[in-house]
N, C-alpha and C positions, 0 to 999 in steps of 0.2 A: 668480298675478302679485301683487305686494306694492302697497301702494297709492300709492305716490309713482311704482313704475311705471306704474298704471294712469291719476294722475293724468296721466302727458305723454303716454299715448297717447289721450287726449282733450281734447287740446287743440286746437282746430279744428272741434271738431262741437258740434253740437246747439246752439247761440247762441251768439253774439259776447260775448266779455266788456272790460266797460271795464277791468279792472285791466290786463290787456292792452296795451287803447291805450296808459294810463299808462304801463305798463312800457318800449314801444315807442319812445312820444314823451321819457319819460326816455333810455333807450338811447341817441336820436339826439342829444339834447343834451348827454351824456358825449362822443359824437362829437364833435361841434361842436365842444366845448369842450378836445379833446386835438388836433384839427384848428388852430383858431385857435389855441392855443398855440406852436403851431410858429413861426409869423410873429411874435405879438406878445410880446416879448420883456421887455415891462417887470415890477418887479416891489412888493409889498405888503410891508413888512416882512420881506423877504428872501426871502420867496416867489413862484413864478411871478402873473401877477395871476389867470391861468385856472385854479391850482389847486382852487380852494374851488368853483368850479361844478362841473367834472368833481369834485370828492370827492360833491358832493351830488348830481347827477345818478345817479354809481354806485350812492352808497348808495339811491338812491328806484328806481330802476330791481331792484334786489335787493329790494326791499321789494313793490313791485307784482308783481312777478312773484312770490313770493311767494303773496303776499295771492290771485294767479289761480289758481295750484295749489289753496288751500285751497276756495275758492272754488267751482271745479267740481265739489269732494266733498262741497258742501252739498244738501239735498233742492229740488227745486222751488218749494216752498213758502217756504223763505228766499232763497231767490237772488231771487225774483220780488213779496218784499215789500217793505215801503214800508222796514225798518226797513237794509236794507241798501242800497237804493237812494240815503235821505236818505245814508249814511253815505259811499255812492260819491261824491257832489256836493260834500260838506264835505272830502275828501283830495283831488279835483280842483280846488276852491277855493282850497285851501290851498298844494296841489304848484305850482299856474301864480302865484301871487302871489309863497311863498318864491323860485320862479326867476328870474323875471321880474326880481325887484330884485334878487338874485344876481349874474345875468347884466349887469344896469345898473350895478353898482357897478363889477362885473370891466371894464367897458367903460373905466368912467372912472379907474381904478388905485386904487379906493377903495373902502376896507373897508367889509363889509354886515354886520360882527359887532361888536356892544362901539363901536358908531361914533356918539357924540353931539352930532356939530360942528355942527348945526343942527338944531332945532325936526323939520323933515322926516325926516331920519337918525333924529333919535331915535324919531321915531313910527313908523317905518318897521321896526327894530330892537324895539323894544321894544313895541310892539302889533298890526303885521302878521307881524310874521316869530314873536313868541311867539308868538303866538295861531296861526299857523298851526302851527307846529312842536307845539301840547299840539295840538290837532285832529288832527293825523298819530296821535300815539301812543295818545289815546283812542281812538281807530279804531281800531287795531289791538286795545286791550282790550275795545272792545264787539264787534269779532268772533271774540276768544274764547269769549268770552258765548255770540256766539251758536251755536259749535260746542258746547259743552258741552252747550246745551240742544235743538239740533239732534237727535233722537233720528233720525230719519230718513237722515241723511246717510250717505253710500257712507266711512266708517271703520271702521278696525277699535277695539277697545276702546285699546291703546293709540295709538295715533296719534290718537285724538280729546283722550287726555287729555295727551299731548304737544303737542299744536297750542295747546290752551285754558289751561294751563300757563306754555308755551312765551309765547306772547300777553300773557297777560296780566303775567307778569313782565317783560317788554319797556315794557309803558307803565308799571309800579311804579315799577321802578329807574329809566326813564329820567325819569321824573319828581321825582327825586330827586335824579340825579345832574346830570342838566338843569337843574334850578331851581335849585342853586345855581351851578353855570357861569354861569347871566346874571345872577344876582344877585351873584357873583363881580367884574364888570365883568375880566375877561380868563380865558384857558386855566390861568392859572400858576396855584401856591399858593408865591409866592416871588420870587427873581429866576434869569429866564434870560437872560442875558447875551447881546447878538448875538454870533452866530459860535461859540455854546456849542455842544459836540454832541448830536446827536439822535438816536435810533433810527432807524436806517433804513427806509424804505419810508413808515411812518409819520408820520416828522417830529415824535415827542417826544421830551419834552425829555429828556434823559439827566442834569441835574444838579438840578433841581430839583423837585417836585411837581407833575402835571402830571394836569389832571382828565378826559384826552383819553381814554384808555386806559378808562374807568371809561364813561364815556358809550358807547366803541366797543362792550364787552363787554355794557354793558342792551339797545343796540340789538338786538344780533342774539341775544337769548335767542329770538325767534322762528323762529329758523331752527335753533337749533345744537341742541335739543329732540326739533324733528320728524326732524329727521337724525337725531339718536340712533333715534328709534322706529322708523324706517327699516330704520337693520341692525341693531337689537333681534330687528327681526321676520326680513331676512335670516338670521340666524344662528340664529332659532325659540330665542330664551333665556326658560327659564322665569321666572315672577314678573316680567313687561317693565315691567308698569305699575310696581311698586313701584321697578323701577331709574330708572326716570324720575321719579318723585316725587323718588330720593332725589338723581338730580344735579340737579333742579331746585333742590331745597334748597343742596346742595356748589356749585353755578352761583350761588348770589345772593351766597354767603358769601363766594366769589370775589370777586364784583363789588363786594359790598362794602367787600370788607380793601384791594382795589386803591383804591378809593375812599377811605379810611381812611389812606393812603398817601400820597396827592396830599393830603389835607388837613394834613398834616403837613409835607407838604413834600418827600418822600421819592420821587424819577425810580422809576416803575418798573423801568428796567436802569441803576442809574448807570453813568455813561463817562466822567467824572474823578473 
């Protein structure tokens, strides 16, 4: 059995896990939040007002869930020490604060990103919601940390070095590509015109530079990694570990050039 199957077929035994919860209680507030959509109609700069909670709940809901699969392939000894413990309280600390004002702004039809119209907005924005957003993603690179050094954990050689790879190029890039999206003060690198077209599904921008695309792709180097090592190991191909190093490598380059793109100004699919 390959280890990402073995990871869900133990999921339910041997102890409760909080990423779980998270995962769960994220879940229900993507719920919610595609639920209340239905009814409330109004919207933020041409957008539904309940978009932006439902994109963030998904995305945190894929990230704890995540983080639980890894999690249960750690030995005893890390799952049950303090240093992952602290670490579970600071991404709960951070996941119920960034929501909560999320959820509060979408109530009042008013933006929780780039929003400085008042002393509170701004502090709110700019030192709970960063501070919680860099806590989310050092999280995730100190538990690649801690897989790497995990000697004990139920991995195989590559999927350990996929996960701690995978990890920790998630909090690099998005710290990079993050930091300046809010130092940015907006998504653009240019003008996007109302009623300009957009990629669909997404909602980028199609004619301008657009640093969405770039932030989307650091996010999920932690998943898109261990998948790889997944059916690496499915398909039993030799040298695993070095084809993982080397799309980790071709994976940043990407995310880079896209990133390199948007600062130029350049839509990644233009549409006029």
């Amino acid at each position: 059995m390959s280890s990402l199957e073995t990871s869900f077929s133990k999921i339910g035994n041997e102890y409760p896990s909080p990423f779980r919860t998270l995962a769960v209680a994220a879940t229900a507030l993507f719920l919610l939040s595609a639920l209340w959509g239905f009814f409330d109609t109004r919207l933020i700069d041409g957008s539904p007002v309940w978009m932006k909670p439902l994109k963030f709940a998904l995305s945190l809901a894929i990230l704890f869930g995540t983080l639980e699969i890894v999690e249960r392939r750690l030995s005893e000894r890390v799952r049950n020490g303090w240093t992952l413990s602290i670490t579970v309280l600071v991404m709960t600390a951070a996941f119920l604060s960034e929501m909560a004002y999320i959820f509060f702004q979408a109530a009042q039809a008013e933006d929780s990103h780039f929003n400085y119209s008042t002393p509170f907005h701004e502090f709110m924005y700019t030192v709970v919601m960063a501070g919680g957003a860099v806590a989310l993603v050092a999280c995730v690179g100190l538990i690649g940390w801690l897989v790497k050094r995990d000697d004990e954990a139920d991995l195989s050689p590559v999927m350990r070095e996929a996960i701690w790879l995978g990890f920790i190029l998630s909090f690099v890039l998005t710290m990079i590509v993050a930091g300046f999206l809010s130092s940015n003060g907006g998504r653009f690198v240019g003008i996007h015109p109302e009623g300009a077209p957009t990629i669909p599904l997404f909602g980028w921008s199609g004619v301008t530079g657009d640093l969405r695309p770039a932030h989307f792709l650091s996010l999920h180097a932690m998943q898109v990694l261990p998948l790889l090592a997944f059916w690496l190991e499915r398909r039993k191909v030799k040298r695993a570990i070095r084809v993982v190093r080397s799309v980790a490598v071709g994976y940043t380059l990407v995310t880079l050039t896209v990133f390199s793109m948007a600062l130029a100004g350049i839509p990644l699919i233009p549409l006029a």
